[in-house]
C-alpha positions in Angstrom: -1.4 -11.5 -33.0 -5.6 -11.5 -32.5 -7.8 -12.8 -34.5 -9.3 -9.5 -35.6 -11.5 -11.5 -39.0 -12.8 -11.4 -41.9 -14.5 -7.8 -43.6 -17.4 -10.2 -44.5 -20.7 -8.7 -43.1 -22.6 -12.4 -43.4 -24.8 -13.4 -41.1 -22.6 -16.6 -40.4 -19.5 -15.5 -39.8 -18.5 -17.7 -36.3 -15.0 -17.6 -34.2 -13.5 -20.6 -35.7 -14.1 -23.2 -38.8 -12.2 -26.4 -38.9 -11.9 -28.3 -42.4 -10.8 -31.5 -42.5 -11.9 -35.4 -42.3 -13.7 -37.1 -39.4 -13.9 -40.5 -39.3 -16.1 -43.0 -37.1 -13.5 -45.0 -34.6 -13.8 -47.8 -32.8 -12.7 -48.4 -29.3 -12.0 -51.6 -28.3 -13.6 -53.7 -24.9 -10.6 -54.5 -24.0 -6.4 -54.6 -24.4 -4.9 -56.8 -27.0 -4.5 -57.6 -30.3 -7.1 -55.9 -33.0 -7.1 -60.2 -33.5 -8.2 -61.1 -30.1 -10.5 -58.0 -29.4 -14.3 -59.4 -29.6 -16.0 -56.3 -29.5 -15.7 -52.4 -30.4 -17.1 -49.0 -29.1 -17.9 -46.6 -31.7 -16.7 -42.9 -30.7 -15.5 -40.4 -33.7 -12.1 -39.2 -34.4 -10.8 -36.2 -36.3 -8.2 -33.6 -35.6 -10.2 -30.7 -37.3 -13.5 -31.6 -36.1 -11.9 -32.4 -32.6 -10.7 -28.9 -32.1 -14.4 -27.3 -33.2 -15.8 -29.8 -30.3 -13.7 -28.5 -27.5 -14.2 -24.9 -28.8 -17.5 -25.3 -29.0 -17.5 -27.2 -25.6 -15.3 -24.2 -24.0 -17.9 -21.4 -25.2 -17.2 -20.5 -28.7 -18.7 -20.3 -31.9 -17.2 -23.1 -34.2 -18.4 -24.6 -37.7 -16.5 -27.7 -39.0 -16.7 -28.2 -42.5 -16.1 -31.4 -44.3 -17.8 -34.1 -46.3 -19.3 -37.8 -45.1 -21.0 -40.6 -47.1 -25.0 -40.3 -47.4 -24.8 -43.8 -44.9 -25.2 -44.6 -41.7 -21.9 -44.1 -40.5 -22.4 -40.3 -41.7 -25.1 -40.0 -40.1 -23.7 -40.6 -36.6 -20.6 -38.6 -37.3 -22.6 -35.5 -38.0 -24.8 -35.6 -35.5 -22.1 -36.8 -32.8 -20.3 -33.6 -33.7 -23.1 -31.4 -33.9 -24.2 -32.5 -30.0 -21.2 -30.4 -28.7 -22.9 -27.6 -30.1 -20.5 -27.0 -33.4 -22.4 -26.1 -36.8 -22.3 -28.9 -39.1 -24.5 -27.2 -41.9 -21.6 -26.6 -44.3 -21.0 -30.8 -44.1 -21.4 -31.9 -48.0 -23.0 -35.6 -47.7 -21.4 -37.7 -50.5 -24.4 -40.1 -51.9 -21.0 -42.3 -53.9 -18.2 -42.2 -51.6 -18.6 -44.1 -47.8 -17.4 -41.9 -44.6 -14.0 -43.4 -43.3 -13.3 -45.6 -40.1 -10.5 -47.0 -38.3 -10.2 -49.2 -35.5 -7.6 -49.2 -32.8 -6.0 -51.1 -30.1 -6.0 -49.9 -25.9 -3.2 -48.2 -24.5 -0.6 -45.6 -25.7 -0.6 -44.8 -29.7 3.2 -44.2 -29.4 3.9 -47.9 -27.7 5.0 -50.9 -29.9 2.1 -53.1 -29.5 -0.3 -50.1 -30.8 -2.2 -51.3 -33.9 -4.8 -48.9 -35.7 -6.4 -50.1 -38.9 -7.9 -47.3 -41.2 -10.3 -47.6 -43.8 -10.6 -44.7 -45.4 -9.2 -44.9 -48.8 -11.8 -43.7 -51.5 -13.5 -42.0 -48.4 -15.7 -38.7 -49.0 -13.4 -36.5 -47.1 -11.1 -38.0 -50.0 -13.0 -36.2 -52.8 -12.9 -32.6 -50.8 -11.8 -30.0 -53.2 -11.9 -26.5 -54.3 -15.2 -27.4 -56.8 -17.0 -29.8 -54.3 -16.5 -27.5 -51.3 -18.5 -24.3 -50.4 -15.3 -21.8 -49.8 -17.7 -19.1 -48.6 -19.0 -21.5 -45.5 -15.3 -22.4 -45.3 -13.9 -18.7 -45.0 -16.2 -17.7 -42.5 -14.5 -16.9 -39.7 -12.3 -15.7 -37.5 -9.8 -18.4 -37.7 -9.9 -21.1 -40.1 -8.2 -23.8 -38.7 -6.7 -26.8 -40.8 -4.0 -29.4 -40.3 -1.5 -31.4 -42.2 -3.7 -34.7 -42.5 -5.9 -33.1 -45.2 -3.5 -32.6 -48.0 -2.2 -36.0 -47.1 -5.6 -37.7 -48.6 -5.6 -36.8 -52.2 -4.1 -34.5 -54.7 -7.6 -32.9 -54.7 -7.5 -32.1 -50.8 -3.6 -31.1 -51.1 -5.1 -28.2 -53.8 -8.1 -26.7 -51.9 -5.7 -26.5 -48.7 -3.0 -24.9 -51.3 -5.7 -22.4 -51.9 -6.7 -22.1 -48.8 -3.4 -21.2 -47.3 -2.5 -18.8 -50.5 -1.4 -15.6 -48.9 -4.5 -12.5 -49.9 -6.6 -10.1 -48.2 -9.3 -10.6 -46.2 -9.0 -14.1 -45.5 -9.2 -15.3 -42.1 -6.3 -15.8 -39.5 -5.3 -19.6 -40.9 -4.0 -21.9 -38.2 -2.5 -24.6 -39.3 -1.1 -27.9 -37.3 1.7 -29.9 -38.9 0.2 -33.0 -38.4 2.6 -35.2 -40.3 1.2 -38.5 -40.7 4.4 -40.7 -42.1 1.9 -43.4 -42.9 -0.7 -41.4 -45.2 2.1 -39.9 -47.2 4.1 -42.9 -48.1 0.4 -44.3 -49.7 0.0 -40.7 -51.5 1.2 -40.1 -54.8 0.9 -37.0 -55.0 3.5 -35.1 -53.1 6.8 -35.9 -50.4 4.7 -34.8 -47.2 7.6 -33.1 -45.7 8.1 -30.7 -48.1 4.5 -30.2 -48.8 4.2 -29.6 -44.7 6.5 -27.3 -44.9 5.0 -25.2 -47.8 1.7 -25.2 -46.5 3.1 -24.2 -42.8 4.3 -21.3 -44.5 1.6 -19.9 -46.1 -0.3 -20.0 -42.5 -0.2 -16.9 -39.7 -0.3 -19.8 -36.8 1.5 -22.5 -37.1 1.2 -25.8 -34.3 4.1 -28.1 -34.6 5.6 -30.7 -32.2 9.5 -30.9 -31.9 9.3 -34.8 -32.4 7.5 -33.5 -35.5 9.5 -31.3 -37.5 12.7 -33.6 -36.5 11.0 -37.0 -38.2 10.2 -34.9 -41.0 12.5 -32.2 -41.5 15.4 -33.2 -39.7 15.0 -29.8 -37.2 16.5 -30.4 -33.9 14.9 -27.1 -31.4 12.3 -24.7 -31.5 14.8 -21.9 -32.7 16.1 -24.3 -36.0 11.7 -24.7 -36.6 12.0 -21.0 -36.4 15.0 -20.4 -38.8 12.7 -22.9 -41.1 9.4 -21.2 -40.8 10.1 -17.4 -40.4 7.0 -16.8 -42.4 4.4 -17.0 -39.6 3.0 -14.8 -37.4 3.1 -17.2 -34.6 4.8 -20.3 -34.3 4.2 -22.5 -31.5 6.9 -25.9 -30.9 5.2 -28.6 -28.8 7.8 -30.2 -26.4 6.0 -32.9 -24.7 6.6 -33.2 -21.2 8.9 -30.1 -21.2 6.5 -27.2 -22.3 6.1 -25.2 -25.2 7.9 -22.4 -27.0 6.0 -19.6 -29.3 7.8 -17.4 -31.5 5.8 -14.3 -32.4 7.9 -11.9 -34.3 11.2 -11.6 -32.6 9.6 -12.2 -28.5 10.3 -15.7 -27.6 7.9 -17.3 -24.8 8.4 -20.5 -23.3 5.7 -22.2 -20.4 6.3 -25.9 -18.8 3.8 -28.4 -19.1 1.8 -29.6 -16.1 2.0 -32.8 -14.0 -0.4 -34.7 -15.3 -1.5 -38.2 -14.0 -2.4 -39.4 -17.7 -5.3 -41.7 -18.0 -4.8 -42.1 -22.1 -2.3 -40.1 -24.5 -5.4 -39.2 -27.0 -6.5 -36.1 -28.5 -4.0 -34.0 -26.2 -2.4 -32.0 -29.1 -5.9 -31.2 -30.7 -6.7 -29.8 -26.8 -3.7 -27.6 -27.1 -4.6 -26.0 -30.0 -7.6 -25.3 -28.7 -6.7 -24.1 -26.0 -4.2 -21.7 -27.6 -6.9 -21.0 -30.2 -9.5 -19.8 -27.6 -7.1 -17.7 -25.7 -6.0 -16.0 -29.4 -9.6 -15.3 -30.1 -10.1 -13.4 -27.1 -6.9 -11.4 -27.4 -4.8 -12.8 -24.2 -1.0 -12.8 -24.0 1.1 -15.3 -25.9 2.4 -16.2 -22.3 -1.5 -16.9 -20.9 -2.2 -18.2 -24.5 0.4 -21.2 -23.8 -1.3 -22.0 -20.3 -4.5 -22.5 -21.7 -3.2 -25.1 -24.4 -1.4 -26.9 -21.2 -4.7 -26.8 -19.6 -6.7 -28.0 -22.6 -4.3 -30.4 -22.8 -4.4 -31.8 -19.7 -8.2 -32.2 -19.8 -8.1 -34.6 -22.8 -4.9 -36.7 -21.1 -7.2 -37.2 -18.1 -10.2 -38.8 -19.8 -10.1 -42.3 -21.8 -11.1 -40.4 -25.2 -10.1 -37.9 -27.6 -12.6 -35.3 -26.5 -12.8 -34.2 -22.9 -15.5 -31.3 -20.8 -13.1 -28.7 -20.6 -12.6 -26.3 -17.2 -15.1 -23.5 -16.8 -13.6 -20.0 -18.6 -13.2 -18.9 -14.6 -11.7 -22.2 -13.6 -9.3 -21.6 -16.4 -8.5 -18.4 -16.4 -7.6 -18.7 -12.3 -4.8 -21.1 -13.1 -3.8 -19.3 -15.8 -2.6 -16.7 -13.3 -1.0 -18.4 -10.5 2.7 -17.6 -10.1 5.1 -19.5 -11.9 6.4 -21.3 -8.7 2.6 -22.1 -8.2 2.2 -23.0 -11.9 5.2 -25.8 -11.3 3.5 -27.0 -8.6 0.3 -27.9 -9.9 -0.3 -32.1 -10.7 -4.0 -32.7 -12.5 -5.7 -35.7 -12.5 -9.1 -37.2 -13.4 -11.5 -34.9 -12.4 -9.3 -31.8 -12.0 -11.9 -29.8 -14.3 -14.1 -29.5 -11.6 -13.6 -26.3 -10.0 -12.8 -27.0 -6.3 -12.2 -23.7 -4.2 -8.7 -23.3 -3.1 -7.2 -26.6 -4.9 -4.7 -24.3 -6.7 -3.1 -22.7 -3.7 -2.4 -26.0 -2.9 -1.2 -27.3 -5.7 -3.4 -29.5 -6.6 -6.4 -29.9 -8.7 -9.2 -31.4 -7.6 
């Protein structure tokens, strides 16, 4: 599968578009309760507009589309994306609605003691729809990549993405990323996520899903019973965490490990991999290579505090991409490893 695009001869056609909400976030100074932390850094946080950032970032065309309040929040949100070079003109500014934050605690989401408080209900992104949304700007390119957190904020979101995932020609290569958010769609009244997930997933030709995922919400143990579930698209790729990933792409069945990574914060890692896999789709690389470079994406946002991390040079990449298997198991990235450092790879190492 390549993203071969749209027929559309406009001027503005770019490799990727990413709809969906991005919110302001704040980081806090310090471990410990959202209670006892005294102060916050603001940063921004959005699965959509977090893939456009790193494919931007890694040499790509990329527009995200979306809507933010006419306030100040909005104002750094836009601009904050727009500085990694992604094309924010199609952003509707909502003069009525405020754009969404949240606040979270230090340390691993998945850990006990992890506490993020989201204020987001009523937000613009809440209001997107297929009225208040330009669907030209949105179908513009290559790939139009979504996720399952939209659909999750209102019934209006849950019907654009509906449309936007509606099987006809000449749309764009739709990626889609499960996302499922347990906690957004038990406030929603307006669908049971699961089965919602699981509709829009198959209206999509690529479909991101991890295997902790589709068990919590479909009660799918394996990439081959997500594959029996979701025989509709093109490509189907199964996070495993630690173990690797499996992609399904008509009947061929490819499986890559996961790197060693010394993790510095378990952020923003499965928006990496799908760019990752993203950027090696749009330039036509085997499934196999396409895999690598979502590990490697990956391992760049694992080894940074934040979300969004510099990614490896295209060369850099594309080296490690192509050691042996043997050499591939060997490799162990840590902070800094995007930095190309001659002969690091033979050794197994990075920097």
């Amino acid at each position: 599968m390549t993203a071969t695009g749209r027929t559309s001869t406009a001027p503005d056609v770019v490799d990727v578009v990413a709809l969906g909400e991005s919110m302001v976030t704040f980081l806090p100074s310090r471990p410990g309760r959202l209670a006892d932390v005294p102060s916050f850094e603001r940063a921004i946080g959005g699965a959509e507009s977090n893939v456009a950032c790193v494919l931007a970032a890694a040499g790509h065309s990329a527009r995200w589309v979306g809507r933010a309040g006419a306030d100040g929040f909005g104002d750094h949100l836009v601009e904050a994306i727009g500085s990694y070079g992604v094309d924010v003109s199609a952003v509707r500014r909502d003069p009525g609605r405020p754009t969404g934050v949240y606040f979270r605690t230090a340390g691993d989401r998945a850990g006990d003691a992890h506490e993020v408080a989201y204020y987001r209900a009523g937000s613009a992104a809440s209001a997107m729809s297929v009225d208040t949304m330009d669907l030209d700007a949105i179908r513009s390119g290559r790939v139009l990549h979504l996720s399952g957190i939209t659909p999750a904020l209102s019934a209006d979101c849950l019907g654009l993405v509906r449309e936007l995932t509606a099987r006809r020609p000449g749309r764009p290569l739709v990626s889609f990323d499960v996302n499922h958010r347990p906690g957004l769609w038990r406030e929603a009244r307006h669908g049971h996520g699961p089965e919602v997930l699981l509709e829009l997933a198959r209206g999509a030709d690529l479909v991101f899903v991890g295997d902790d995922e589709a068990r919590d919400a479909w009660d799918l143990a394996g990439p081959e019973a997500v594959r029996a579930a979701l025989p509709e698209p093109e490509m189907l790729v199964v996070k495993q965490g630690a173990s690797g990933a499996t992609a399904f792409h008509g009947t061929d069945v490819t499986s890559v490990p996961a790197l060693h990574v010394d993790v510095v914060a378990a952020v923003g890692a499965g928006d990496a991999f799908a760019a990752g896999f993203l950027s090696a789709t749009l330039r036509g690389l085997p499934v196999r290579e396409r895999l690598r470079h979502g590990h490697l994406m990956a391992a760049a946002a694992l080894t940074v505090p934040g979300d969004l991390a510099t990614p490896p040079a295209r060369g850099h990449a594309d080296r490690l991409v192509a050691l042996d298997d043997s050499a591939w198991g060997r490799l162990r990235l840590g902070p800094g490893w995007t930095q190309d450092v001659p002969g690091a790879e033979e050794e197994g190492r990075t920097p």
